[in-house]
N, C-alpha and C positions, 0 to 999 in steps of 0.2 A: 454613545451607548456604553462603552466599556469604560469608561469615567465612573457612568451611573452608577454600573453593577459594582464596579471594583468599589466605587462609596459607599453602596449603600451593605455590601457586605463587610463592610471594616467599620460601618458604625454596630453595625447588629453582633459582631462578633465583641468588640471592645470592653462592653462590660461587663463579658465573662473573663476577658485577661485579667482585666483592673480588676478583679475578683482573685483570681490565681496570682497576680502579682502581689497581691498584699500577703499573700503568704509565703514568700521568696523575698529573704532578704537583700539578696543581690539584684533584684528587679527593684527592689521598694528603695533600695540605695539614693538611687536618682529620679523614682519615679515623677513627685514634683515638678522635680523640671522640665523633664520630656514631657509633663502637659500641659507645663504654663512659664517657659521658661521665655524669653524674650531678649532681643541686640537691643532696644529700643534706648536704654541708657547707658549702653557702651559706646552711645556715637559712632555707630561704624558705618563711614561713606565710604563709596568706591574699591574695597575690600577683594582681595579675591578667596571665596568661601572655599575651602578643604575639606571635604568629610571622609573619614576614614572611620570604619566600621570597627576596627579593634586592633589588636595591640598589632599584629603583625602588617597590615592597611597603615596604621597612625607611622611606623619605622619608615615609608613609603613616603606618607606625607611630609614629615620631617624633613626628608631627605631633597623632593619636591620643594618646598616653600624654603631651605638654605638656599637651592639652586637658582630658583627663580629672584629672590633677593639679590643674589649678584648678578648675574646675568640679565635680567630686565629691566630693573630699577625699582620695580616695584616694590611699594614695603609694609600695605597695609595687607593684611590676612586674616583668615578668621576661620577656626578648627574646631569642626564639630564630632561629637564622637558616638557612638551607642552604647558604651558601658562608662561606666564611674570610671573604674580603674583606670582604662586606657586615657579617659580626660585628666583624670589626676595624673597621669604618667606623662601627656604631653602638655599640662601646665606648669611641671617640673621641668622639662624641657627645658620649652620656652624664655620660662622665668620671666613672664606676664607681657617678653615680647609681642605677644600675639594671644590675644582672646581663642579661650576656648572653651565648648559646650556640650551638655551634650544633645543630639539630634534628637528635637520632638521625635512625636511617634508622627506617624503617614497620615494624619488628619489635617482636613484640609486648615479648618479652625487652628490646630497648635502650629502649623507651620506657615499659613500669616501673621499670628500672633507672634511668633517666634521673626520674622522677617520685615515686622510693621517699623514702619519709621528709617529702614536702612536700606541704603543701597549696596549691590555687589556688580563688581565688573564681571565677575565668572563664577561659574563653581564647578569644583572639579569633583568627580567620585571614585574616589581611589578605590574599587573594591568592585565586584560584580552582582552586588545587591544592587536592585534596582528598587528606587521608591517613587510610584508615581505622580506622586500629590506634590510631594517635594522638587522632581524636575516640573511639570506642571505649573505650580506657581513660580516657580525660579522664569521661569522662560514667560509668563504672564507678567512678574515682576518687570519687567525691560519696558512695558507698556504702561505702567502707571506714573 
């Protein structure tokens, strides 16, 4: 039931954002992509996803996905962000080490679409936003 609600109030609300957002240029920056943006031809198998909410979350991550590179072995990652700036700041980073994006919005549609074709061993949420569409299908993802 609270699936339902929490959907069907985030669709009813959405096209008053996408409305407010085209008048904010720092929303319209990246809006595109937060609604169609997609891993699907970045090849990313077995991954572990990162999402950091903003600049001070991504310095978190950073520090996170160094760590875990040496100490686990792992080496595929994949870093998604909620603002331009912060993505642009950890693709400077990076320096194309590790793909990064930025985080659809909480629909269910942008964040299949955004996960179709890839697989991820984890994802981790560095930040205490919670989204529930996006653990949701993350944790539905393991079943397909």
């Amino acid at each position: 039931m609270w699936k339902i609600a929490y959907n069907a109030a985030l669709n009813l609300i959405f096209p008053f954002f996408l409305i407010f957002a085209l008048t904010k240029r720092k929303i319209r920056k990246n809006l595109a992509e937060r609604l169609f943006s997609s891993v699907k031809y970045a090849g990313i198998k077995d991954a572990v996803w990162v999402h950091a909410a903003s600049v001070g979350e991504a310095a978190i991550a950073e520090a996170l996905i160094n760590y875990m590179k040496i100490h686990t072995g792992l080496d595929k990652f994949l870093a998604t962000t909620n603002t331009y700036y912060t993505r642009d700041l950890l693709r400077r980073k990076f320096g194309g080490s590790i793909n990064v994006f930025s985080l659809p919005f909480d629909l269910t549609y942008s964040i299949r679409h955004f996960m179709d074709a890839s697989t991820f061993r984890a994802l981790i949420i560095v930040e205490t936003e919670l989204w529930p569409n996006l653990i949701w299908e993350a944790k539905n993802a393991e079943y397909r």
